[in-house]
PDB file as gemmi writes it, atoms N, CA and C in Angstrom:
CRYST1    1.000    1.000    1.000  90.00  90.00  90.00 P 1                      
ATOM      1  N   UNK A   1      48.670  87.483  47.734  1.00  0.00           N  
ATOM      2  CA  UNK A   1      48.666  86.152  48.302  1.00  0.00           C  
ATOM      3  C   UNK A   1      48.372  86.239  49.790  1.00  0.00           C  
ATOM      4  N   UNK A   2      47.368  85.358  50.314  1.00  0.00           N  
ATOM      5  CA  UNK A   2      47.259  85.551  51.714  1.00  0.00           C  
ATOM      6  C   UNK A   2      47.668  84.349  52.052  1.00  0.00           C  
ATOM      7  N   UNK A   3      48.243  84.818  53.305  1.00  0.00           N  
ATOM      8  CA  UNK A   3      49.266  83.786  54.554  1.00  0.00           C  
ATOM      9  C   UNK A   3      48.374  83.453  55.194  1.00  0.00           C  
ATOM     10  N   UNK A   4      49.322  82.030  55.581  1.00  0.00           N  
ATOM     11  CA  UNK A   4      48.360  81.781  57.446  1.00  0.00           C  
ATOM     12  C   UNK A   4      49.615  82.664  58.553  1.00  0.00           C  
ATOM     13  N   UNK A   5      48.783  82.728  59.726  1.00  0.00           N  
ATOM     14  CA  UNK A   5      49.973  83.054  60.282  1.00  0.00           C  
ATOM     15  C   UNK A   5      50.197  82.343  61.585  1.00  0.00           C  
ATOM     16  N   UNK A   6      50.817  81.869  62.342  1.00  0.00           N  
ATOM     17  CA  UNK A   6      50.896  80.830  63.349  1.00  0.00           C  
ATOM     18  C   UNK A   6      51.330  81.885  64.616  1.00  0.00           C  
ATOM     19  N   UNK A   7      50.677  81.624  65.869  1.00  0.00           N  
ATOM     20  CA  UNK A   7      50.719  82.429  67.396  1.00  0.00           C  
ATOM     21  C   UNK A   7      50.904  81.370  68.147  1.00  0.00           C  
ATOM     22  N   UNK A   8      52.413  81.286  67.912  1.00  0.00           N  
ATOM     23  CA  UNK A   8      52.777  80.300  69.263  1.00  0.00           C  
ATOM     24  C   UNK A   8      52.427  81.059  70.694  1.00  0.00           C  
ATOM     25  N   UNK A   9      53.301  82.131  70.711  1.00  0.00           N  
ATOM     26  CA  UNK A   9      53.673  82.958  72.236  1.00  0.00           C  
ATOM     27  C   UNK A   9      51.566  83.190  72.719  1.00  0.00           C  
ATOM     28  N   UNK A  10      51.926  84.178  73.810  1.00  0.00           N  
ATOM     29  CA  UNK A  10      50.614  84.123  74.627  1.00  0.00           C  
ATOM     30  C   UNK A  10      49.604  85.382  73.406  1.00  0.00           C  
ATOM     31  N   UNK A  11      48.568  85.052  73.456  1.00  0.00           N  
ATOM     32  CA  UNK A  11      47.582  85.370  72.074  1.00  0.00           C  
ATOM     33  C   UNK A  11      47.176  86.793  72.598  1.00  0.00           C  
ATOM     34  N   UNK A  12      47.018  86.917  73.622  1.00  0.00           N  
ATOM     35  CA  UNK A  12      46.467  87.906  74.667  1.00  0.00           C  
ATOM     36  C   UNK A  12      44.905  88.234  74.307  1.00  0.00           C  
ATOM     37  N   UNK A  13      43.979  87.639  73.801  1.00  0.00           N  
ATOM     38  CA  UNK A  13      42.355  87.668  73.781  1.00  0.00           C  
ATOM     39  C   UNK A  13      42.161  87.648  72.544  1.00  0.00           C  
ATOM     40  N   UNK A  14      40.851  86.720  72.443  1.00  0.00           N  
ATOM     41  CA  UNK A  14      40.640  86.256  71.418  1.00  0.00           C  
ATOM     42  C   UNK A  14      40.253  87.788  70.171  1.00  0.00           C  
ATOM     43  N   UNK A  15      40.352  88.800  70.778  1.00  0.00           N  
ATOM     44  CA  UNK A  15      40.243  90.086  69.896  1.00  0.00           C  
ATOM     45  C   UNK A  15      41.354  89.777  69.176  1.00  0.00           C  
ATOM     46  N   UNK A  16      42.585  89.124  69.523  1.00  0.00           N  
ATOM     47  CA  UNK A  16      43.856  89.440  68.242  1.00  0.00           C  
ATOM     48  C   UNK A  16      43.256  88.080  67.259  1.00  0.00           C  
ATOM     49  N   UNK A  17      42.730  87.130  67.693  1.00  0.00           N  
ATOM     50  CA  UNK A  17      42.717  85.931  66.268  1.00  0.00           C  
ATOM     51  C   UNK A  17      41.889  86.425  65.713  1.00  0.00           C  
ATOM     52  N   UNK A  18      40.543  87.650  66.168  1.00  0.00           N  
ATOM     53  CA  UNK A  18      39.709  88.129  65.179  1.00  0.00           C  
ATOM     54  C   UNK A  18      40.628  89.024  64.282  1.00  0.00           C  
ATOM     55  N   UNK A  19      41.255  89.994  64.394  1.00  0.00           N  
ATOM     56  CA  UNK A  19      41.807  90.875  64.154  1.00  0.00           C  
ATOM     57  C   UNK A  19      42.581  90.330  62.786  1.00  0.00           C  
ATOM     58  N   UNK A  20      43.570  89.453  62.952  1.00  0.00           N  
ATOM     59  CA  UNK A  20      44.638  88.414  62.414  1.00  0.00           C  
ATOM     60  C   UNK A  20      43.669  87.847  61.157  1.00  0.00           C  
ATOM     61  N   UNK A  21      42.623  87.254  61.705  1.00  0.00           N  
ATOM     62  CA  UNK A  21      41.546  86.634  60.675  1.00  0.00           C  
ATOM     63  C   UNK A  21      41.127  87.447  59.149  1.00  0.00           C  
ATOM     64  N   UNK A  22      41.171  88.502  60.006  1.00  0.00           N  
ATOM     65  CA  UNK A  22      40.456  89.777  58.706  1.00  0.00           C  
ATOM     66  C   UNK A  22      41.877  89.700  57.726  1.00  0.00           C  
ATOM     67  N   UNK A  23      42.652  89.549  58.151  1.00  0.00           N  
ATOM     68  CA  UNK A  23      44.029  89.889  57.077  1.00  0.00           C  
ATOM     69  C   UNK A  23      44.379  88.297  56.371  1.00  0.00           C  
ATOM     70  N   UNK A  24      44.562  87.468  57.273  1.00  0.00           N  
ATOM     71  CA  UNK A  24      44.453  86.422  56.718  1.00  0.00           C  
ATOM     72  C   UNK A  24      44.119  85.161  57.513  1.00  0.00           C  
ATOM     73  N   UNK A  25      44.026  83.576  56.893  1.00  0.00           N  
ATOM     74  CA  UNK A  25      43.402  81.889  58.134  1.00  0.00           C  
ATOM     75  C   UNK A  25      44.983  82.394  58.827  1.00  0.00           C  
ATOM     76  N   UNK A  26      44.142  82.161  60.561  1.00  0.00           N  
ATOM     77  CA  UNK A  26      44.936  81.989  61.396  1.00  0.00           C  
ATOM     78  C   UNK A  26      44.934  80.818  61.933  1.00  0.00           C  
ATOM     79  N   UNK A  27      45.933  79.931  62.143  1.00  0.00           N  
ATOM     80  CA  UNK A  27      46.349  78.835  62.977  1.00  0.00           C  
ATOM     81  C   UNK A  27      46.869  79.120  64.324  1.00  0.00           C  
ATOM     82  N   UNK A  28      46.669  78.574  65.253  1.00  0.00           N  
ATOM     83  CA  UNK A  28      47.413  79.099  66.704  1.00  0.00           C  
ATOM     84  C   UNK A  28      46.922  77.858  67.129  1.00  0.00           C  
ATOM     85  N   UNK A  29      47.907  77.867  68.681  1.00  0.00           N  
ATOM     86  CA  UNK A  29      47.740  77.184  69.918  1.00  0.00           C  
ATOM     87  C   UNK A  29      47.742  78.229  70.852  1.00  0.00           C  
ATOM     88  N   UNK A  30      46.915  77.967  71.879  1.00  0.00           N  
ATOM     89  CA  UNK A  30      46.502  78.807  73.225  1.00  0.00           C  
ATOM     90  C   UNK A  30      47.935  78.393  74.293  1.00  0.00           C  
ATOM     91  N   UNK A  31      48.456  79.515  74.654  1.00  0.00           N  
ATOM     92  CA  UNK A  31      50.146  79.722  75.508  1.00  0.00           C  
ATOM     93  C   UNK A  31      49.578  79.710  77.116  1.00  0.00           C  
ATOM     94  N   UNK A  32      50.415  79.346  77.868  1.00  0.00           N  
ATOM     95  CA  UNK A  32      49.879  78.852  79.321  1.00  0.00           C  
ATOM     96  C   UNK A  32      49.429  80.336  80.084  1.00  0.00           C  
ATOM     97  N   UNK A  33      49.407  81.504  79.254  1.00  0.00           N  
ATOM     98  CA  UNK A  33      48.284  82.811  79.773  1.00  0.00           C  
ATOM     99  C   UNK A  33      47.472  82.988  79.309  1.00  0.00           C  
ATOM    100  N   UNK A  34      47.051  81.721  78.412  1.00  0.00           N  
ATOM    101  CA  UNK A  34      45.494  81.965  77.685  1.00  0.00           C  
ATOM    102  C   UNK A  34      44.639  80.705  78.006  1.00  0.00           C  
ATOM    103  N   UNK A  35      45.042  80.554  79.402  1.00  0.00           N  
ATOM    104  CA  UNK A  35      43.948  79.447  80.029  1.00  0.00           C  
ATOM    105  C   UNK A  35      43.963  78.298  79.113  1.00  0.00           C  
ATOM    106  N   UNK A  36      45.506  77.557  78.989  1.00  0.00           N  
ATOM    107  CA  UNK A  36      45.920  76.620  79.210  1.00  0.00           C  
ATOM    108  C   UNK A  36      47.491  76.348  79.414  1.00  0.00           C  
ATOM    109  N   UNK A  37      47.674  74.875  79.237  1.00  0.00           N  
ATOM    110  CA  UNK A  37      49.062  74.306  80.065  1.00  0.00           C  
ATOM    111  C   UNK A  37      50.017  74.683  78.723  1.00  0.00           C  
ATOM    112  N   UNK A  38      49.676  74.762  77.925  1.00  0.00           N  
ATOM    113  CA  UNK A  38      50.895  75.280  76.518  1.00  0.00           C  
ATOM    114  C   UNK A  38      51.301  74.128  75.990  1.00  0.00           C  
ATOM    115  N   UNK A  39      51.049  72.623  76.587  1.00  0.00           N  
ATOM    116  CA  UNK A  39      51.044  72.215  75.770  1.00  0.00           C  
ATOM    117  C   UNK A  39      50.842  71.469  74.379  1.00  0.00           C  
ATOM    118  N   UNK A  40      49.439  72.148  73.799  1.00  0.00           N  
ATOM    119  CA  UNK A  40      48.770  71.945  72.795  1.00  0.00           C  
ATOM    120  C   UNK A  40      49.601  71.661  71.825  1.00  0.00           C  
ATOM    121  N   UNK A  41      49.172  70.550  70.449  1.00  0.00           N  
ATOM    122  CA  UNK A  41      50.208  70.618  69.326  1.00  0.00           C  
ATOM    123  C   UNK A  41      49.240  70.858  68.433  1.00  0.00           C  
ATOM    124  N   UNK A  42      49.409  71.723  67.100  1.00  0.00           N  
ATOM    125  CA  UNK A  42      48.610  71.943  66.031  1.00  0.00           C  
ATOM    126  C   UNK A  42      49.425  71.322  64.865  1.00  0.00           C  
ATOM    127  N   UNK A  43      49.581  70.521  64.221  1.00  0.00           N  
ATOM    128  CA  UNK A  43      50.054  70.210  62.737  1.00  0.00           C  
ATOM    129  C   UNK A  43      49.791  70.981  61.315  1.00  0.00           C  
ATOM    130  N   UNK A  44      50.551  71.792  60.731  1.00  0.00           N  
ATOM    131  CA  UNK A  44      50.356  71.972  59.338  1.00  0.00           C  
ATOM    132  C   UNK A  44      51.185  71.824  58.535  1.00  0.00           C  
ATOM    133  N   UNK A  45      50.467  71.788  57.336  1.00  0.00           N  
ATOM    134  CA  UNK A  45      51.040  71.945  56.008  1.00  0.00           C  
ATOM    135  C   UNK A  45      51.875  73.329  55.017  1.00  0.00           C  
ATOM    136  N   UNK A  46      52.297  74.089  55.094  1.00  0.00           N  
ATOM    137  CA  UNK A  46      52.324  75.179  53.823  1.00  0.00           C  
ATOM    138  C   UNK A  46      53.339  75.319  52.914  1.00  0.00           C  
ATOM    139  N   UNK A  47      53.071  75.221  52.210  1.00  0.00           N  
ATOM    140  CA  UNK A  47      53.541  74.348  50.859  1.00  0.00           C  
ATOM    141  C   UNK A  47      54.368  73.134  51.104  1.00  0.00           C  
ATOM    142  N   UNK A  48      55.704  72.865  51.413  1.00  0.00           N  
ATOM    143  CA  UNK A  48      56.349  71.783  51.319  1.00  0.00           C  
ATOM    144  C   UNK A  48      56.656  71.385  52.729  1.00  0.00           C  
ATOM    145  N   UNK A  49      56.690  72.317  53.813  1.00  0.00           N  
ATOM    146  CA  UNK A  49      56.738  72.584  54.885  1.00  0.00           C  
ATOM    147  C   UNK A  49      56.371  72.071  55.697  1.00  0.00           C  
ATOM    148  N   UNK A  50      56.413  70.724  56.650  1.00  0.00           N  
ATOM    149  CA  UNK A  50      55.579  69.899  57.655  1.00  0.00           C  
ATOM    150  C   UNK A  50      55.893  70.697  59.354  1.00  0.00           C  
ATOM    151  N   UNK A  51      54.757  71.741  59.581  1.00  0.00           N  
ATOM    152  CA  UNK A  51      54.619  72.280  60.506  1.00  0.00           C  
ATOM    153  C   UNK A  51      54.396  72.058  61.859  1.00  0.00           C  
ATOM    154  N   UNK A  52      54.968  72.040  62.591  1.00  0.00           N  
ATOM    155  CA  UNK A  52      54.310  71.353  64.457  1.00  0.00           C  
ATOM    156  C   UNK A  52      54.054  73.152  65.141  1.00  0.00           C  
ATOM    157  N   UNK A  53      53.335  73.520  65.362  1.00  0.00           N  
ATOM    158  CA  UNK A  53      52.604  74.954  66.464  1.00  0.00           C  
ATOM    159  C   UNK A  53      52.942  74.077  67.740  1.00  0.00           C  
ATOM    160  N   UNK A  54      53.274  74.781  68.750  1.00  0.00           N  
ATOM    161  CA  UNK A  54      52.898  74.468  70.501  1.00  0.00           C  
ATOM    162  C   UNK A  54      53.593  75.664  71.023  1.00  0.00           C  
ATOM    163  N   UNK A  55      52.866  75.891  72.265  1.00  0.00           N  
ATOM    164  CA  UNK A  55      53.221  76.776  72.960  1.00  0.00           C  
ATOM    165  C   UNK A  55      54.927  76.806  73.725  1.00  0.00           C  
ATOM    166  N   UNK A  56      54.887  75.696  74.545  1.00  0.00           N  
ATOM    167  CA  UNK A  56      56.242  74.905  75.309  1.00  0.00           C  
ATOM    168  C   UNK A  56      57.146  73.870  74.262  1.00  0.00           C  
ATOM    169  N   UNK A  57      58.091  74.512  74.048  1.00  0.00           N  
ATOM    170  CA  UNK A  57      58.886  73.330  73.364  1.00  0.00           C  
ATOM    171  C   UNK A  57      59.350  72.484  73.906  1.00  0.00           C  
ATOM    172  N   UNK A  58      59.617  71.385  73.943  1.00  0.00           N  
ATOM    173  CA  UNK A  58      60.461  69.882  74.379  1.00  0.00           C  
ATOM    174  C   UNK A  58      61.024  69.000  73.559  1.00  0.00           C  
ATOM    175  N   UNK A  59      62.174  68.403  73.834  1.00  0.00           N  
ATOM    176  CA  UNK A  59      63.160  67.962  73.327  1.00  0.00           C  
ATOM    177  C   UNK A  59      62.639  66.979  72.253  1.00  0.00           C  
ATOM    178  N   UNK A  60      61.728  66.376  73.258  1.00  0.00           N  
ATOM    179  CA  UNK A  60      61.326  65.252  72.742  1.00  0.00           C  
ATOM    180  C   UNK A  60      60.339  65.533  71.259  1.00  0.00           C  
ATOM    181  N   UNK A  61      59.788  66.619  71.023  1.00  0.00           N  
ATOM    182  CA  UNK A  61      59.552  67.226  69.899  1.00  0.00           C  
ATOM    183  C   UNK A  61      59.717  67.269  68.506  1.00  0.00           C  
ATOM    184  N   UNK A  62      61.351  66.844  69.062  1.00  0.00           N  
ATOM    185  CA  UNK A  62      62.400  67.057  67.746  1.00  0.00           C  
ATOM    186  C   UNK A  62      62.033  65.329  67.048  1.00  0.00           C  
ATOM    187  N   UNK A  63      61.684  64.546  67.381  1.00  0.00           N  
ATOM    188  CA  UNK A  63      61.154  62.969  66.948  1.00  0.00           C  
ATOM    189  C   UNK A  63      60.002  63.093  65.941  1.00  0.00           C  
ATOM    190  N   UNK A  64      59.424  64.153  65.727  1.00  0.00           N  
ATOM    191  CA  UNK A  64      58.268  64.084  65.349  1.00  0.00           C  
ATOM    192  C   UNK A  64      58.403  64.242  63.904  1.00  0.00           C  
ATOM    193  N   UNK A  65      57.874  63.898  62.965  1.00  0.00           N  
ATOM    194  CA  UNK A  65      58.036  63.805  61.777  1.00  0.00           C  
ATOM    195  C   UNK A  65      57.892  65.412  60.732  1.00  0.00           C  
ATOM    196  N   UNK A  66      58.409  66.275  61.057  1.00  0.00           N  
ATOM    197  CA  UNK A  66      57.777  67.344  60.527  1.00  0.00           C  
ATOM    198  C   UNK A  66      59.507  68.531  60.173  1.00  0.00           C  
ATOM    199  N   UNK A  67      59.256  69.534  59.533  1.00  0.00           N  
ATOM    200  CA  UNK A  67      60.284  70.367  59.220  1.00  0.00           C  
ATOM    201  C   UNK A  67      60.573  71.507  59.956  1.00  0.00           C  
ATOM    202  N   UNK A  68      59.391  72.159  60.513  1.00  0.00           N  
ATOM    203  CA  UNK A  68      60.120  73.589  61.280  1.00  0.00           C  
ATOM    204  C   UNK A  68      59.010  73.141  62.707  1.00  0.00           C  
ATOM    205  N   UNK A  69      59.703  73.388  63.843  1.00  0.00           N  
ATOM    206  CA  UNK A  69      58.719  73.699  65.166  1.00  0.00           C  
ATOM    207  C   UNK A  69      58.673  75.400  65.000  1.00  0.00           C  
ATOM    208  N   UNK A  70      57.893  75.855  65.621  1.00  0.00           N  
ATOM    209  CA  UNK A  70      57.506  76.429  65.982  1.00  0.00           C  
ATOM    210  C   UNK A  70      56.787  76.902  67.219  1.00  0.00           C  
ATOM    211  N   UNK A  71      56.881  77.610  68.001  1.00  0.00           N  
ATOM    212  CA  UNK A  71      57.140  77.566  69.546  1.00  0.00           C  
ATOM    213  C   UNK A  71      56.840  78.899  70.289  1.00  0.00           C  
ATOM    214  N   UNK A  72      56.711  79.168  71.372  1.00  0.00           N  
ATOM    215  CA  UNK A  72      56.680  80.656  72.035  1.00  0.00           C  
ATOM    216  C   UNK A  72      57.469  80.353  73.857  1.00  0.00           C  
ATOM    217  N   UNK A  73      56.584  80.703  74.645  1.00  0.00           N  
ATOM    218  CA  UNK A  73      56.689  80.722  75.682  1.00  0.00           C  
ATOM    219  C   UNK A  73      57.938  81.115  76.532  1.00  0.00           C  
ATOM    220  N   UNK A  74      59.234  81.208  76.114  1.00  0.00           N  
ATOM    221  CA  UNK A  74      59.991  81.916  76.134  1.00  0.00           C  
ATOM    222  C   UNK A  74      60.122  83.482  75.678  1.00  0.00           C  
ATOM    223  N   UNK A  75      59.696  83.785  74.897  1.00  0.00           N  
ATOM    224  CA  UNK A  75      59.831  85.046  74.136  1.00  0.00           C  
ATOM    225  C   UNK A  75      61.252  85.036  73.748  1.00  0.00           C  
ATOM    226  N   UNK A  76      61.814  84.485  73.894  1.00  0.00           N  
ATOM    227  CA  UNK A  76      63.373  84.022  73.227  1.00  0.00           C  
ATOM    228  C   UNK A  76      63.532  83.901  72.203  1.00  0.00           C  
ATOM    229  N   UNK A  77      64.184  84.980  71.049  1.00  0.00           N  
ATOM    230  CA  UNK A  77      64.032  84.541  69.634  1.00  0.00           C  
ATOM    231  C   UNK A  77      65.102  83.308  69.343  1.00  0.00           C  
ATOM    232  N   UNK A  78      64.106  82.661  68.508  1.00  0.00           N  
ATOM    233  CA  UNK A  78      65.225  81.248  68.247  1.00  0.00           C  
ATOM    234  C   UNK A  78      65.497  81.386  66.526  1.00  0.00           C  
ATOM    235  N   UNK A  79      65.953  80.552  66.037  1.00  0.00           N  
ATOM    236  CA  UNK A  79      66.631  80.333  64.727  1.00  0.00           C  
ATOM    237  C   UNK A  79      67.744  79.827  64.877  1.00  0.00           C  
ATOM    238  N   UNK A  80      66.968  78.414  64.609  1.00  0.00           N  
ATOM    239  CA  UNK A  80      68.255  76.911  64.620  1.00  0.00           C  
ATOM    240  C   UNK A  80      67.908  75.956  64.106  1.00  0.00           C  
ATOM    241  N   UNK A  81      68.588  75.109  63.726  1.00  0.00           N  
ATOM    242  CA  UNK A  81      68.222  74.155  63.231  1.00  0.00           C  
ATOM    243  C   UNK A  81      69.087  72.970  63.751  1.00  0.00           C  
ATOM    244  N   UNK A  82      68.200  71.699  64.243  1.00  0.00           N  
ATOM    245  CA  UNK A  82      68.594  70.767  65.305  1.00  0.00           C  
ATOM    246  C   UNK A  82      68.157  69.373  64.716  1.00  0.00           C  
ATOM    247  N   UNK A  83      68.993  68.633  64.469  1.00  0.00           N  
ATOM    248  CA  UNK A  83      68.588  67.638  63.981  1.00  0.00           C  
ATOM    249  C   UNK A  83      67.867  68.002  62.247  1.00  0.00           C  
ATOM    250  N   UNK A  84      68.596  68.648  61.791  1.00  0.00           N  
ATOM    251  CA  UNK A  84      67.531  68.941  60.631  1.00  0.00           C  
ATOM    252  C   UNK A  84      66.045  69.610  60.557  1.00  0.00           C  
ATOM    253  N   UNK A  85      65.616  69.684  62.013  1.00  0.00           N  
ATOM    254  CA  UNK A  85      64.439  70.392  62.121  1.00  0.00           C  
ATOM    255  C   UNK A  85      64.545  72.071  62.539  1.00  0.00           C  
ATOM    256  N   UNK A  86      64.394  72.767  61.645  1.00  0.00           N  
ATOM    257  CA  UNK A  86      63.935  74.298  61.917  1.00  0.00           C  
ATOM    258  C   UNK A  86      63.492  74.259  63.446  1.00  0.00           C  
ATOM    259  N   UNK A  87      63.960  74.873  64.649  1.00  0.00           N  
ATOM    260  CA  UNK A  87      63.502  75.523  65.954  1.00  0.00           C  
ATOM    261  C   UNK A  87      63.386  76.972  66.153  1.00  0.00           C  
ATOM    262  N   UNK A  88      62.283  77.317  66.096  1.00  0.00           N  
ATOM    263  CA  UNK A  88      61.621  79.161  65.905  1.00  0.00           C  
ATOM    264  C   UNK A  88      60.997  79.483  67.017  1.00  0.00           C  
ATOM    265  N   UNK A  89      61.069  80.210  67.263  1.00  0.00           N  
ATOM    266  CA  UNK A  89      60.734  80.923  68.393  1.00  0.00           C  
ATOM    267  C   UNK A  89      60.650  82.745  68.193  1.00  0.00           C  
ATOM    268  N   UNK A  90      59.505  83.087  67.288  1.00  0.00           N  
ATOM    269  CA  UNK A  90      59.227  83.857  66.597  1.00  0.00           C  
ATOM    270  C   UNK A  90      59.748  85.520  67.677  1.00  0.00           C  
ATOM    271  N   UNK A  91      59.769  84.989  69.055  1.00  0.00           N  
ATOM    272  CA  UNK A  91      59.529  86.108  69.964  1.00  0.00           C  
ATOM    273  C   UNK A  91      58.875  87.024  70.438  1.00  0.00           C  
ATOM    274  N   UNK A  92      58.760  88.363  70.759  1.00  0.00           N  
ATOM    275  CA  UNK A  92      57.126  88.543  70.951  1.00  0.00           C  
ATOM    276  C   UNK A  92      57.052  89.937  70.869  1.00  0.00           C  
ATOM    277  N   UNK A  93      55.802  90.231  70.042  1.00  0.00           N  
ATOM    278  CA  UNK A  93      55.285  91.278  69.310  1.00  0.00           C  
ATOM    279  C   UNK A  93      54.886  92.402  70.626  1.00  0.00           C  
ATOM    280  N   UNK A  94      54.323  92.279  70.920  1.00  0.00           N  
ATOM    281  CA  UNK A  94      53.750  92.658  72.046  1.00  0.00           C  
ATOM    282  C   UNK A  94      54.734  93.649  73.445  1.00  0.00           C  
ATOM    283  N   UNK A  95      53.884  94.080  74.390  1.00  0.00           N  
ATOM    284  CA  UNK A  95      54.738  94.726  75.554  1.00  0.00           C  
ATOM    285  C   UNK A  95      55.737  94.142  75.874  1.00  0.00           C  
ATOM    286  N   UNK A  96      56.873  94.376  75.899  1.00  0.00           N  
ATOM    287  CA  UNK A  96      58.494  93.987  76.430  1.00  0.00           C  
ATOM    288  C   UNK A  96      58.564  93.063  77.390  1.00  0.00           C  
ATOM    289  N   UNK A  97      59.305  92.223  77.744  1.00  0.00           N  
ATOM    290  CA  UNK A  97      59.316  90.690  78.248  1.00  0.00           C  
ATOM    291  C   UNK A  97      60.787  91.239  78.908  1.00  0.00           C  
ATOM    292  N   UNK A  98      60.466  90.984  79.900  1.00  0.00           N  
ATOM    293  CA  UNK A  98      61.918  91.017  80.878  1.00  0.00           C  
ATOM    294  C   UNK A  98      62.715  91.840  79.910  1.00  0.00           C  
ATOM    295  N   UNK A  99      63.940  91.373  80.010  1.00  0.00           N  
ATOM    296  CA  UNK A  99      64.829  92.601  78.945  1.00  0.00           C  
ATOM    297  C   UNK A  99      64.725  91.693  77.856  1.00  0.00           C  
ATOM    298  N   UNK A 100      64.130  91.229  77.111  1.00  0.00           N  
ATOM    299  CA  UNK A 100      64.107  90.444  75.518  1.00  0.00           C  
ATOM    300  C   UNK A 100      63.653  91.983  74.820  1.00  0.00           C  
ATOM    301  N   UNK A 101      64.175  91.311  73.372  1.00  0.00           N  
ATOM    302  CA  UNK A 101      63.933  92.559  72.194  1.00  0.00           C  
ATOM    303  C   UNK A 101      62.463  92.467  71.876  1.00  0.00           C  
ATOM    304  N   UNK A 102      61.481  93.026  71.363  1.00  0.00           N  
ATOM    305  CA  UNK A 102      60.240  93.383  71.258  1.00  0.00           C  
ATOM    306  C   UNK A 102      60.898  93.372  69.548  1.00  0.00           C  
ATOM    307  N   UNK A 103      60.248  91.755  69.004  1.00  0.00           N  
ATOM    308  CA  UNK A 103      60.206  91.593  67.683  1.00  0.00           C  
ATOM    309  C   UNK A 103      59.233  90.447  67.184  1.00  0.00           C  
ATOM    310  N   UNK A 104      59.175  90.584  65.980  1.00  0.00           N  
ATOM    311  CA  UNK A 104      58.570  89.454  65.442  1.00  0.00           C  
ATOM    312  C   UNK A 104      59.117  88.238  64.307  1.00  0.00           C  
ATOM    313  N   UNK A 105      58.852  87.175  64.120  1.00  0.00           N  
ATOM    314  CA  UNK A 105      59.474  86.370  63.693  1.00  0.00           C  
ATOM    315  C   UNK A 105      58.838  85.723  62.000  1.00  0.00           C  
ATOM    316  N   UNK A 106      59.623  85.846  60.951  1.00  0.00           N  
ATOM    317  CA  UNK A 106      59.170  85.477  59.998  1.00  0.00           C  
ATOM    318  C   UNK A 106      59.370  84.599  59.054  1.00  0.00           C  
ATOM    319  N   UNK A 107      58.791  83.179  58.723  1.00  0.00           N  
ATOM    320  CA  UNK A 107      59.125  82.082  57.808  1.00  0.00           C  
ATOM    321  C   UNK A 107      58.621  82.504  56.683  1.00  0.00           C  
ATOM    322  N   UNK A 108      59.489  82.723  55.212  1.00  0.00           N  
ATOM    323  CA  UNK A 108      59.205  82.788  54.434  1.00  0.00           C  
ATOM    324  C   UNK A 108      59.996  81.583  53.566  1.00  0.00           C  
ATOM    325  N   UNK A 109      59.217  80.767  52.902  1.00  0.00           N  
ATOM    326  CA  UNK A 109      59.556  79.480  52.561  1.00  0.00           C  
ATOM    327  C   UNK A 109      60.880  78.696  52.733  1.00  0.00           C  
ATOM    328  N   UNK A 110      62.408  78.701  52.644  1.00  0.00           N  
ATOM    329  CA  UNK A 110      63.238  78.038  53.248  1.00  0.00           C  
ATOM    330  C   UNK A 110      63.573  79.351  54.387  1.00  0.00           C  
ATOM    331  N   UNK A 111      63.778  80.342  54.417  1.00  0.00           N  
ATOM    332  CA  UNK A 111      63.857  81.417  55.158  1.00  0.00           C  
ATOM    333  C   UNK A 111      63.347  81.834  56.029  1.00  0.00           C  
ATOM    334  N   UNK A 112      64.294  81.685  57.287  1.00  0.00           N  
ATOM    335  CA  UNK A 112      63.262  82.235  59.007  1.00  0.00           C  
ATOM    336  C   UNK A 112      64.344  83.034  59.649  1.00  0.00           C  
ATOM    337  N   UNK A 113      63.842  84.319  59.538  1.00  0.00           N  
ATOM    338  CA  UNK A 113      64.037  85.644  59.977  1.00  0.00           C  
ATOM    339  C   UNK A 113      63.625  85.978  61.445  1.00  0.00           C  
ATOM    340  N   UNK A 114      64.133  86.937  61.903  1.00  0.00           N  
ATOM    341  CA  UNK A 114      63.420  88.142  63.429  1.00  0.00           C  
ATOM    342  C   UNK A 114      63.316  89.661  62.631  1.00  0.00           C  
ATOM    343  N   UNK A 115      62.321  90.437  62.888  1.00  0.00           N  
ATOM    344  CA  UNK A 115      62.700  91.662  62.839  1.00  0.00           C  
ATOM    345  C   UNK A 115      62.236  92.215  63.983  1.00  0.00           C  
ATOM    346  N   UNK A 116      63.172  93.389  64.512  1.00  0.00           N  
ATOM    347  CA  UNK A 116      63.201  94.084  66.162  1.00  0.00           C  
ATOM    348  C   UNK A 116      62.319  94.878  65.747  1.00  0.00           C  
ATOM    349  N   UNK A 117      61.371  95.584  66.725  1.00  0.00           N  
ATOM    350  CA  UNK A 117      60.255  96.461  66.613  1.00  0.00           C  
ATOM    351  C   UNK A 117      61.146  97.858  67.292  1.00  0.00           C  
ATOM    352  N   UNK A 118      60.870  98.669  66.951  1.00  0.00           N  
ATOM    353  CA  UNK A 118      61.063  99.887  67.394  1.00  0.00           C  
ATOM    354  C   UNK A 118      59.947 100.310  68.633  1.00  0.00           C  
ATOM    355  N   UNK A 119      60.385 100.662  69.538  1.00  0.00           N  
ATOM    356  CA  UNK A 119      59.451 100.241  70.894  1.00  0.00           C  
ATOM    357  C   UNK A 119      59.698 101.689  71.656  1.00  0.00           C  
TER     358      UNK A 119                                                      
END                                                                             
């Protein structure tokens, strides 16, 4: 079965959405180090799931008609749920972020996980 996979946090060149592509459809929004303001919104669907992508989360967010946000720009792993809406903050794959854990974040249908990378 192939996934989409969603890149809130910063993408770091368009070499990773090629990369991402070959494995499986990538969805993303561009994070305020990929030459823009972060705050783009992407909407999806997967399976029952009403998805919001953006780089910057805001409160005001939580109004929007949908089931999980999804988010970066912190590198802050999140897993909460606020108002009934899933708040993720997958965290970040990539070179180490101030002292944050170097992990990645995973929705698997009601289920949203972190796993820490060994670094």
């Amino acid at each position: 079965m192939r996934r989409s996979y969603g890149c809130p946090p910063q993408i770091g060149g368009d070499h990773v959405i090629e990369a991402l592509s070959q494995i499986a459809p990538v969805t993303f929004v561009r994070g305020n180090n990929d030459d823009s303001d972060g705050y783009d919104i992407i909407r999806v669907t997967i399976g029952d799931r009403r998805i919001l992508l953006t780089h910057i989360y805001r409160p005001e967010l939580l109004h929007q008609d949908v089931d999980v946000i999804v988010f970066g720009h912190s590198h802050q792993p999140r897993n909460e749920v606020v108002s009934g809406v899933l708040l993720f903050n997958p965290a970040s794959a990539g070179p180490r972020r101030f002292k944050l854990p170097v992990m990645v974040g995973v929705i698997e249908g009601k289920r949203a996980y972190h796993i820490e990378l060994a670094r």
